[in-house]
N, C-alpha and C positions, 0 to 999 in steps of 0.2 A: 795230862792226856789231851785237855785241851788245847794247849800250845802247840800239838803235833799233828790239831787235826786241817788246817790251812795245806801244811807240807803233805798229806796224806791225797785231798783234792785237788793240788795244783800235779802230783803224780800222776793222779787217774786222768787229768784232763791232757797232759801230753800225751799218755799212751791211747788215750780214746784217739787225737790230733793225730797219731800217727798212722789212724787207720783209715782215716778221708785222704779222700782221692783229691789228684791235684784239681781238677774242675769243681768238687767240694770247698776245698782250700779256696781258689778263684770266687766260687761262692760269697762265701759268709768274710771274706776279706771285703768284698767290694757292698756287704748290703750294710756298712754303718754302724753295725753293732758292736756293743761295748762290751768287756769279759764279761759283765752279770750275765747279760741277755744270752752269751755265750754259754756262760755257764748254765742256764736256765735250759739255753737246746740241747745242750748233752746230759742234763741230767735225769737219773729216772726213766732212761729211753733204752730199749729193747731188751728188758729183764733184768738191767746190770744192777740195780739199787745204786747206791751212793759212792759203792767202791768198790774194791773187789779186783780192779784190772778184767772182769769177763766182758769180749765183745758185745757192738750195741746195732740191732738191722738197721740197716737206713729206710726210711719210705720210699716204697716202690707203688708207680699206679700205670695200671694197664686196660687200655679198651677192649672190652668186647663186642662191639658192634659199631660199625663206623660208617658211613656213606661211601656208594662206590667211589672209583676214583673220578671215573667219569659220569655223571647223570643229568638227566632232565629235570630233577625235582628240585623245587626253593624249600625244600624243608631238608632237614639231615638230624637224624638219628641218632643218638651215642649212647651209648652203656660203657661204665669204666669201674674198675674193682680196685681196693687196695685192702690186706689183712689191717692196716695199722690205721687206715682213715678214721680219724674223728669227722673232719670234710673236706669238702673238696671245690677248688678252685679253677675256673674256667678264663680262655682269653680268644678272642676271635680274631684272627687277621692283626695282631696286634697289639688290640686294644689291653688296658689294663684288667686284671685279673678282679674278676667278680665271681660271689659264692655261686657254688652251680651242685645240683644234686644229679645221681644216676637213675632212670635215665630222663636224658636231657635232649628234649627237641628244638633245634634252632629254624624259628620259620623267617617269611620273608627277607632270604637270601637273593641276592644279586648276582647275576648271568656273570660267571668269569672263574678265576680258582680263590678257593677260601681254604686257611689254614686254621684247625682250633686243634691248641692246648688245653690240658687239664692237670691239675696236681695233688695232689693229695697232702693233709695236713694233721698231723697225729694229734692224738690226746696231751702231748709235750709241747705242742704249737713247732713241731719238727714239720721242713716243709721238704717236697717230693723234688732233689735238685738237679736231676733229670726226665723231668715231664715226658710224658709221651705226647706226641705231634700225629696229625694227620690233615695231608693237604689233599682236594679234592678237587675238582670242576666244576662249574655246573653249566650245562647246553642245553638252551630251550631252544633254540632255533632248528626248525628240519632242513636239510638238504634240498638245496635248490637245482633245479634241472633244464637243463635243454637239449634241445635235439641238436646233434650232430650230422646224423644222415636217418633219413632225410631231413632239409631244411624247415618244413613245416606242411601244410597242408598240401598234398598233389594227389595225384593223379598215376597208375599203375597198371599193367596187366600181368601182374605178377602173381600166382597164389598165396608163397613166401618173401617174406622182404626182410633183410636184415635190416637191425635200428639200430644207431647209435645214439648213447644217450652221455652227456657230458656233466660230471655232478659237482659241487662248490658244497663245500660242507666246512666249518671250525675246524673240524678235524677229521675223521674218516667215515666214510659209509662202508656198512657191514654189507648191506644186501639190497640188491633194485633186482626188482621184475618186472616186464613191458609185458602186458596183455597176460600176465601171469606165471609166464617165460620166465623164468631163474636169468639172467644177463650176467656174465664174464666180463671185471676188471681187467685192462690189457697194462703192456708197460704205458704208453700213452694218455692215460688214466679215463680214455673211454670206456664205457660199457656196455656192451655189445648182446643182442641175442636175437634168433630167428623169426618170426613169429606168422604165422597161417594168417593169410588175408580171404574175407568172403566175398562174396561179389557185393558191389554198393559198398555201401561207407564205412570204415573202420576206424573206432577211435583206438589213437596209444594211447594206452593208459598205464602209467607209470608207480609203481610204489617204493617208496628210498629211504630205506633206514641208517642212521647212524649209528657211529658206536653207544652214544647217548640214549638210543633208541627212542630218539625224533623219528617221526615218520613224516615224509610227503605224499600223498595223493593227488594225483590231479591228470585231466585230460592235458596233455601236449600237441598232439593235432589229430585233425581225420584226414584219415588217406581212403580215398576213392578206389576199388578195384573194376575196372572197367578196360577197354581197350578203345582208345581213341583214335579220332580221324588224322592223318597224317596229310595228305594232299587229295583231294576228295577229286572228282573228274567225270563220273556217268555212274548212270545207275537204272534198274528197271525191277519195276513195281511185282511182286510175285504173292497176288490177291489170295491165290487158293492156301498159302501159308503165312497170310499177314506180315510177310515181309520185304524188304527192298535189298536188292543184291547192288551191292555199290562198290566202283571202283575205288580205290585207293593206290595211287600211284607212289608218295610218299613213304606208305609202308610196304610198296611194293605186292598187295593184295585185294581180293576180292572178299568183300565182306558183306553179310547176313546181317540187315538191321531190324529187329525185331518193330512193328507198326503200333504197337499199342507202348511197351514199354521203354521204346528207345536202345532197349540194349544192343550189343554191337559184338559178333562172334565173327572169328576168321572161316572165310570158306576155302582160301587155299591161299598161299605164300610160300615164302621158299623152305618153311616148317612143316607145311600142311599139303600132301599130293607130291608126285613126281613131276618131272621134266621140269620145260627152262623156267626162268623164275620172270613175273611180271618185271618188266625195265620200267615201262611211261605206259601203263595199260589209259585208252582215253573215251573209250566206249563201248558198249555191252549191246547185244541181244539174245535175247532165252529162248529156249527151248522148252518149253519145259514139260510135255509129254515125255522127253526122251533124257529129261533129268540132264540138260546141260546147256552151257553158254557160247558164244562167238563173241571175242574179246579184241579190239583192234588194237595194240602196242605200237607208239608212235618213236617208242625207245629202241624195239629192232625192229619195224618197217614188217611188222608179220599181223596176220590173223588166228589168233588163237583160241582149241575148243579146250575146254575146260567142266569137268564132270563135274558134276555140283554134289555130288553123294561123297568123293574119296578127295576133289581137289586135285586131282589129277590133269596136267596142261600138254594138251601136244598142239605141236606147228603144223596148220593147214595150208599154210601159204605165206613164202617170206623169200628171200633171195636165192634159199638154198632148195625152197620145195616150192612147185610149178613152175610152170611156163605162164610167159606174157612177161611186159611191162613190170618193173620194179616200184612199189609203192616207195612213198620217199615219206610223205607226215599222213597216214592214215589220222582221219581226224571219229570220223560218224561210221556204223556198221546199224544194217537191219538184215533182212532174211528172206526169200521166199523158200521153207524149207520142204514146201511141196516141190518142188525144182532144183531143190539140193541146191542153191547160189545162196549165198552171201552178198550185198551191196553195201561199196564201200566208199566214202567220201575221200578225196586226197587232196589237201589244201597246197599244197606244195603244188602239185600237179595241177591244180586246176582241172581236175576228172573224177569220174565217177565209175568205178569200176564195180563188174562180176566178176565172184572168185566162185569156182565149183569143180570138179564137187567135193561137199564140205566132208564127206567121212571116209574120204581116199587117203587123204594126208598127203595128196601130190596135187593141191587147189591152185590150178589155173587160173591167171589172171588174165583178164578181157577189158580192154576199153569200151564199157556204157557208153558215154558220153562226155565229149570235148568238143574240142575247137574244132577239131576233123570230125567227130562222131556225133551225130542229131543234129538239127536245126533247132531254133530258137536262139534267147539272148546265150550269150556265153557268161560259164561262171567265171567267179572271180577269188572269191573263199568260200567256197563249199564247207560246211562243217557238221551239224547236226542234219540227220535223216529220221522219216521211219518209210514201211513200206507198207502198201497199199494192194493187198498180193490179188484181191478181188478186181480191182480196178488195173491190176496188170503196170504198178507206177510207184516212184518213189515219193515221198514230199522231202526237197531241200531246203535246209536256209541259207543263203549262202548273204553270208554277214557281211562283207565289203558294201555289195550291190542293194542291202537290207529290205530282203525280200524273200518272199516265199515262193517255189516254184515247183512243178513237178518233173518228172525224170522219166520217159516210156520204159519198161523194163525190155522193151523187144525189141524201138527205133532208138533207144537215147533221145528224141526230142525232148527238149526242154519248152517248159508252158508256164508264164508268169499266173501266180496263184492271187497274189496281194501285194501292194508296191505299193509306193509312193503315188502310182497312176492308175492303179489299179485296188478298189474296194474304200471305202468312206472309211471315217473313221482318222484319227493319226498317226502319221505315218513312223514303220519302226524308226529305232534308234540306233540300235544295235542289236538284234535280234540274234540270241545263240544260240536254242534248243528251241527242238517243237516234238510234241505226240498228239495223237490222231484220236477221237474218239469217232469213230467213223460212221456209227448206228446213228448218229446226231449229225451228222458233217458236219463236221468242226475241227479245227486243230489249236492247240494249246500251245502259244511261241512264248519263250522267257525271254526280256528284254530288258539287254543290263542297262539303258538310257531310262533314269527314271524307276528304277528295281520293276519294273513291272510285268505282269500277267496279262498276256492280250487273248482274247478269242478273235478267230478266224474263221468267219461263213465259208468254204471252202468253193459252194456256187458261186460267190460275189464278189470274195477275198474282203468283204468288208470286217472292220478291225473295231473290237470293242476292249478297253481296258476293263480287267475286272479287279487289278487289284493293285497299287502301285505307291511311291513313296510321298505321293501329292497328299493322303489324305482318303485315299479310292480302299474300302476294306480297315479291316478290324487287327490289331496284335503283331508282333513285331515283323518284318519285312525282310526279305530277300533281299540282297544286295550285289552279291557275282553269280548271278547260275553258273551254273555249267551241266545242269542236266535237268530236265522232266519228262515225267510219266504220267499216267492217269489210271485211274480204278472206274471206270465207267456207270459200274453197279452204285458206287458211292457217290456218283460224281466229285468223286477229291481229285485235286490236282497237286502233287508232290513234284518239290523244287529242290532240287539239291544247291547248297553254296557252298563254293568255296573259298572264299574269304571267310565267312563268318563260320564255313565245317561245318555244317549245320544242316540235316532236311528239315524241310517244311511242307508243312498239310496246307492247302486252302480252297476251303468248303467253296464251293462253284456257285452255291445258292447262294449264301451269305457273302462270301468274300471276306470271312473269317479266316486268321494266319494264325497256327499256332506252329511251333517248335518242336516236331517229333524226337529229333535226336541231334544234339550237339558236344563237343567236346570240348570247350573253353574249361579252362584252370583259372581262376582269379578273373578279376574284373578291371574294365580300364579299354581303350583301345584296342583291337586285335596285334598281332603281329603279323606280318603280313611278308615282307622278304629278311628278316632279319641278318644284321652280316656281324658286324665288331663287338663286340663283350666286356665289361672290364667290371669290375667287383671294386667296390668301398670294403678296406677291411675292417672287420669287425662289426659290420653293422648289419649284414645278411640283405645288402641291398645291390645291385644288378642296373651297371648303364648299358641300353643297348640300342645301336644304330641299328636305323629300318630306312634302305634309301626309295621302298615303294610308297612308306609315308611322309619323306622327306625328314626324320623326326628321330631326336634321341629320347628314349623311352627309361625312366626308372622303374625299375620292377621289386618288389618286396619280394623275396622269398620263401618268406613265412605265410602268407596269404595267398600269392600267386598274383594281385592285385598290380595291372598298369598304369603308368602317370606319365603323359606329354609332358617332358623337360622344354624340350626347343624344337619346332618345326617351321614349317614355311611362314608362319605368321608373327614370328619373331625377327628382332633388327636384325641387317646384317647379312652373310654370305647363301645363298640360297646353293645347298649342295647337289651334286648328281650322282653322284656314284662315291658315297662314303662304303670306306671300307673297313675300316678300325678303329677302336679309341681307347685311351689309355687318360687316366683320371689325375691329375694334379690336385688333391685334395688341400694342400696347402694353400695353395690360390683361388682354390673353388672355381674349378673348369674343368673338362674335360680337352684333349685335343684327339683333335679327328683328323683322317688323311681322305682325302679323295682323289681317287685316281683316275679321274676325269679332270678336275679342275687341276687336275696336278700339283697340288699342296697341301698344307698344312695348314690346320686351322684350328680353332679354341669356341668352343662351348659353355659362356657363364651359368654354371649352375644355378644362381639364383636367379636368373631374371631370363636366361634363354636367350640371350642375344650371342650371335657368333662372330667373330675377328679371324683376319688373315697373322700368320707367325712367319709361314713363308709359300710365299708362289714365282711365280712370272714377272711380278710384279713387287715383289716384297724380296729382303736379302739380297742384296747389293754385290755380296761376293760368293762364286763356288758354283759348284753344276746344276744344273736346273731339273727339276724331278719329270721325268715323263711317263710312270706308273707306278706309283708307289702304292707299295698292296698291305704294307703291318707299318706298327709300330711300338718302341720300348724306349722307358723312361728313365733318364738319367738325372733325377734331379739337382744331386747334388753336386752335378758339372754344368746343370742349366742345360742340356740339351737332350734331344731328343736324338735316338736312332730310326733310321727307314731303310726297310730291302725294296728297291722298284725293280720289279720285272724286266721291264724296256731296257734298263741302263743293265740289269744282272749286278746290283752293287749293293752294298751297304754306305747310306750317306749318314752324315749326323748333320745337325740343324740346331744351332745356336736360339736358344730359345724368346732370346731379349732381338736379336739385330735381325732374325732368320736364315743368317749364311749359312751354306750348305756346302758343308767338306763331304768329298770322297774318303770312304775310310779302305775296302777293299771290293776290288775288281779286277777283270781279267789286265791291267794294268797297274793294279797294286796290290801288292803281296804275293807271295808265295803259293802253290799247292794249286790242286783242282780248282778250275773253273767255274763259279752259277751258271747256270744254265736257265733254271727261271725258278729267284728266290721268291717263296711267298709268306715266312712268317719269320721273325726274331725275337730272342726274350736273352737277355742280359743277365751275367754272372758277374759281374762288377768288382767282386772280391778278388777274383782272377782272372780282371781287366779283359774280358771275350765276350764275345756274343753268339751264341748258340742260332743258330739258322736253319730253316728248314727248306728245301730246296723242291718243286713238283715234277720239276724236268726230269731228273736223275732217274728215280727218289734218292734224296737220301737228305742226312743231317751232317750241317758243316759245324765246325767251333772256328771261329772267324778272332784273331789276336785284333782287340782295338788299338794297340796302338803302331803295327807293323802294315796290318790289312792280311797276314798271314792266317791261307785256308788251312785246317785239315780235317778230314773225312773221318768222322765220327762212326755214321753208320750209312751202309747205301748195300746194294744188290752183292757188293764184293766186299762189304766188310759186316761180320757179326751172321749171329743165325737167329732163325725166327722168323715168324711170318713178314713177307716185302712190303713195306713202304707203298703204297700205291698212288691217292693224292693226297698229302698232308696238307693239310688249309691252317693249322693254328698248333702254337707251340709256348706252352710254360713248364718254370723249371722245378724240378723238385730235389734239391741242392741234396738234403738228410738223404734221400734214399740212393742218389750219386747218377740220376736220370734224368732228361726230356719225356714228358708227356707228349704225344700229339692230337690231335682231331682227324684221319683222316677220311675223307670222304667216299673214298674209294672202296676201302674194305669196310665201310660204314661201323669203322672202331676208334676206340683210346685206345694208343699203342703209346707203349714206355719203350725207350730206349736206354740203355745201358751207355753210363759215358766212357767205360773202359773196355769195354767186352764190344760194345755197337750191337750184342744181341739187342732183338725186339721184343716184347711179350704185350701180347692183347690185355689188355687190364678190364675192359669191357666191349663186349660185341655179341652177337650175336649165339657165340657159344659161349660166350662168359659172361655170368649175371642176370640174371630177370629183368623183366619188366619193358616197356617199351621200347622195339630195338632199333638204334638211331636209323635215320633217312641218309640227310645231309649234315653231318656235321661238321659245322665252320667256321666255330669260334670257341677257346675257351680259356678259362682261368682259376686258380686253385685259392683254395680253402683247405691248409693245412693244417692247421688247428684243429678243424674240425676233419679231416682226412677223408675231405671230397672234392671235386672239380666240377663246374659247372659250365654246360654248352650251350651251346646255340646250333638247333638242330632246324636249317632252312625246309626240309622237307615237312619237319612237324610245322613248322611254324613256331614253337616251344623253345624253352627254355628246359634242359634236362639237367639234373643234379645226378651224378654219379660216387655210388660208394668206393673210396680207391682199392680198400680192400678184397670188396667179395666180387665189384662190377654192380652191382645191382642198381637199378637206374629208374627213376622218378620223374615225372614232366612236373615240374613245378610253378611254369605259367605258360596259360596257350590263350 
């Protein structure tokens, strides 16, 4: 019996062999073991005893509880069962297999994915030869955010503002909310939502969860809801409701500045009241028993009343309504409204006219007083007035002559008040506005030589500074008037600037300056006539030529904050009329055109000295520029393209030698004529360049290498609103469009490169928030899917959302 019992166990152990599986089999072939040990794992394992041929269970071991797949926690949790476990074996990431019991918490884990095995091990030292696995992540990290629209801190008159918010996460964000707004992932992987602005300051505030369920918190910027100054121009004090009604030519309105808080409400625009809409409004006087204003517009040559309750404007006198003489630049307006007249300054004319009567709506225009009409000296620029209805007289200043004078309301004689020969004291400078406090004889002249604040004895014309940039007076200082008033009861004297956009108070006792209301974004330099634009990509930073400071300005967009790059006190070419500039960031320069010195020029970024590329004088070969108004870069052919108006051409410009080839004009190439090009922006992949044309209007696509035109879009190709002056043109290739600037319809308009339709992207009926003046420059940020202008009438910098229109000043 015992001889037969070896043959009896080498039986049971093929028929056990025959029932593992070939990964089994792979198993216990490769782990080194010898029959015994072999024998040792099959025997006595799953009820079979020692023979018998009855099947044997394999060990099986299974998790009950595992860490997500994805999580934020260093710690992970396991629970794992097996019927047959005597114990059980763990391996992390791994590493070799160490005893491990259920349940099992693995702590300080490492940011990334970790895999753990477990195995179970029977009473037979039988081991589990397919482990269960579980691989997981772990994300400590929250989602990081930035603003897409708007760029960062500005400035708005929007109630609602769409945000976009751009998110960087490991792996996905489940949910953001701005100001508590739920925000919509697009295909672009923006995330977008609308959100309510109150007046004054508004932080975004952002929360961004990931799948991990990271969260971020955090302020992104404050945006300002207000309505800012645009081109500032006159204005009059209105004591019985503490406020100043001030022109604004820029935004094309008449606005309500509250005197205590500075806030800033529209009194009529072409939103707010009927009829024509302010063009160049340059001077005001009130009514205001009868709740309304006299407006002189130097943009239609009219005088305009204007209800101050509805905003409502009708023409009392302009080419089309009264008789007399055609005003040509109405500058100053005051009132005798006992006598129904109007008196009006006309610096053009060199006259001073009556218009009446003011509430016919057919206001007769009269020559006061010229060269034919009164005695006395003759003016020369008439500009600021007020009137003096008691005394039967107006007060002039007529700033050429810098001198105060008065005006007979019945002879027109003219009578020197204060000169240079007339009254002690220092003789003006430039004297641009005066108001009368007349209970004191005196008149109050704002004088841009030296920012100063003079009083005028009106007996003696003697001249006293009371406040000025010497040192004369307290707090910061006036610098361009263009308009004052006085509160007599207070004695404050209110100075309107417009460079700085800013009224100012100053106390008469003291000659304390404070700042009632201003509209600056960021800090740095003002802007002052800004013209050419060009964006560093990727870094939310803004070069911008300003040829009234002679100076290219970097601007942060995130801040609003300005920085003098290169102005007149840097080496090198001192510019006149810069028009554009286009950034070579590889060489650290920008290049600039001036269409005055007629060339091309470069701007070292780092150190602000500027070099000739090509003029008059430089580029040896090819046609010589005689207005060249844009410019786009080609760098990777080394040259430069330019459209000049004079020539009607598209030239390029060798960037090392400066020679200047003709590429297309009405002598080379094919198709429609320029007529007078003013901007280009280069599609390079399909060898053209896209042109915007103001003569027409319209858009040309210009073949670089034939000079062949064709008409894109213009009055006779495509539908949508017309073209009117396009000033600036970038491409936006993904959407199959031209952006432009034009200034005319005071919008972004896209053009279609296959259809030539037009669609307003942003203006006046599309988008909130401040609605452009002049826009005359701009360039895109697609990534982030905004564009950014240069709007001359704010003075500002506007960032526009491409999608909704909605529009932000981001630095004034």
């Amino acid at each position: 019996m015992r001889s037969q019992r070896p043959i009896a166990r080498l039986r049971t152990f093929l028929g056990e062999l025959a029932l593992l599986s070939p990964l089994a089999l792979l198993a216990i072939g490769s782990s080194g073991c010898g029959p015994a040990a072999i024998g040792v794992a099959l025997s006595g394992g799953g009820g079979g005893g020692g023979g018998g041929g009855g099947s044997i269970a394999a060990v099986e071991t299974s998790f009950v509880t595992v860490p997500a797949s994805l999580t934020n926690q260093s710690q992970a949790l396991f629970e794992f069962v097996s019927e047959s476990a005597r114990t059980f074996e763990g391996s992390l990431d791994g590493a070799a297999f160490t005893p491990v019991a259920s349940p099992l918490t693995l702590t300080g884990l490492t940011e990334g994915e970790h895999t753990f095995i477990v195995r179970a091990i029977d009473s037979l030292d039988r081991v589990d030869l397919t482990p269960p696995r579980h691989t997981w992540t772990i994300d400590v990290q929250p989602p990081r955010s930035t603003l897409a629209f708007p760029a960062g801190s500005g400035s708005t008159s929007a109630s609602r503002l769409w945000v976009s918010v751009r998110v960087s996460d490991l792996h996905a964000v489940s949910t953001l909310t701005i100001n508590g707004s739920p925000a919509l992932e697009r295909k672009d992987g923006l995330w977008r939502a609308r959100i309510a602005l109150q007046p004054g300051e508004n932080a975004l505030e952002i929360v961004a969860r990931d799948a991990a369920q990271n969260v971020e918190r955090r302020t992104l910027a404050t945006i300002r809801r207000e309505l800012l100054f645009g081109d500032v121009q006159g204005f009059r004090v209105d004591p019985a409701r503490n406020r100043a009604l001030v022109l604004d030519s820029g935004l094309g309105a008449l606005l309500a500045v509250d005197l205590t808080t500075g806030v800033r409400t529209i009194v009529a625009d072409s939103a707010r009241g009927t009829g024509p809409s302010l063009a160049a409004p340059r001077d005001i006087t009130l009514d205001l028993p009868q709740g309304r204003a006299f407006v002189v517009d130097s943009g239609t040559d009219a005088l305009v009343q204007i209800d101050l309750a509805s905003g409502d404007r009708t023409v009392i006198s302009d080419a089309k309504n009264g008789n007399g003489p055609k005003l040509q630049f109405p500058r100053g307006v005051g009132a005798d409204f006992g006598k129904g007249q109007a008196i009006v300054t006309d610096s053009a004319l060199r006259t001073i006219f009556s218009i009446s009567p003011l509430l016919s709506g057919q206001g007769d225009r009269q020559v006061l007083s010229d060269a034919t009409h009164g005695a006395g000296p003759l003016l020369s620029l008439p500009t600021g007035l007020a009137v003096d209805v008691v005394g039967k007289q107006a007060y002039v200043i007529d700033e050429s002559a810098r001198r105060v004078l008065t005006v007979g309301l019945e002879d027109g004689d003219r009578k020197v008040v204060s000169d240079a020969s007339r009254g002690t004291g220092d003789p003006f400078g430039a004297p641009r506005r005066l108001t009368l406090d007349l209970s004191r004889g005196i008149a109050y002249v704002a004088d841009d030589v030296g920012d100063a604040l003079v009083r005028v004895a009106l007996s003696t014309g003697d001249r006293t500074i009371l406040s000025n940039d010497d040192g004369l007076g307290s707090g910061p200082n006036f610098v361009a008037p263009v308009g004052i008033d006085v509160d007599p009861l207070t004695e404050t004297v209110y100075v309107l600037d417009g460079l700085e956009e800013a009224l100012f108070a100053i106390d008469v006792a003291t000659a304390v300056r404070t700042i009632v209301s201003e509209s600056s974004v960021g800090a740095g330099p003002h802007l002052s006539v800004p013209t050419g634009l060009s964006l560093a990509p990727g870094s939310a930073t803004a070069y911008v030529i300003d040829p009234a400071l002679d100076a290219m300005l970097k601007v942060d967009l995130g801040t609003g904050d300005r920085e003098v790059i290169s102005d007149g006190e840097n080496e090198g070419v001192q510019f006149v009329l810069p028009e554009d500039t286009v950034l070579e960031l590889a060489k650290q320069r920008a290049l600039v055109i001036d269409s005055s010195l007629d060339g091309l020029f470069d701007v070292n970024l780092a150190n602000g000295d500027r070099g000739v590329i090509s003029d008059s004088g430089n580029g040896s070969q090819g046609i010589a520029l005689e207005s060249p108004q844009d410019i786009a870069l080609d760098s990777t052919n080394n040259r430069a393209f330019v459209v000049d108006r004079d020539l009607n051409a598209v030239i390029s410009i060798n960037l090392t030698s400066g020679n200047r080839t003709l590429r297309s004009d009405a002598t080379m190439g094919s198709g429609p004529d320029f007529v007078d090009p003013q901007a280009i922006a280069l599609d390079l992949a399909h060898g053209v360049a896209i042109v915007a044309d103001r003569g027409l209007p319209a858009v040309f696509r210009v073949d670089l290498a034939t000079g062949d035109r064709t008409l894109v879009s213009a009055a006779t190709r495509g539908n949508g609103p017309a073209l009117l002056l396009p000033q600036s043109i970038a491409l936006d290739l993904d959407r199959n469009r031209a952006l432009l600037a034009d200034s005319g319809s005071r919008a972004l308009v896209a053009v279609d490169f296959t259809s030539g339709d037009r669609e307003i992207v942003s203006g006046s009926e599309q988008g909130a928030g401040p609605p452009f003046s002049s826009p005359q420059s701009l360039d895109l940020e697609l990534d982030h899917d905004r564009a950014v202008l240069v709007d001359r009438g704010h003075d500002a910098l506007i960032i526009v959302d491409l999608t909704s229109g909605d529009r932000i000043i981001a630095s004034k």
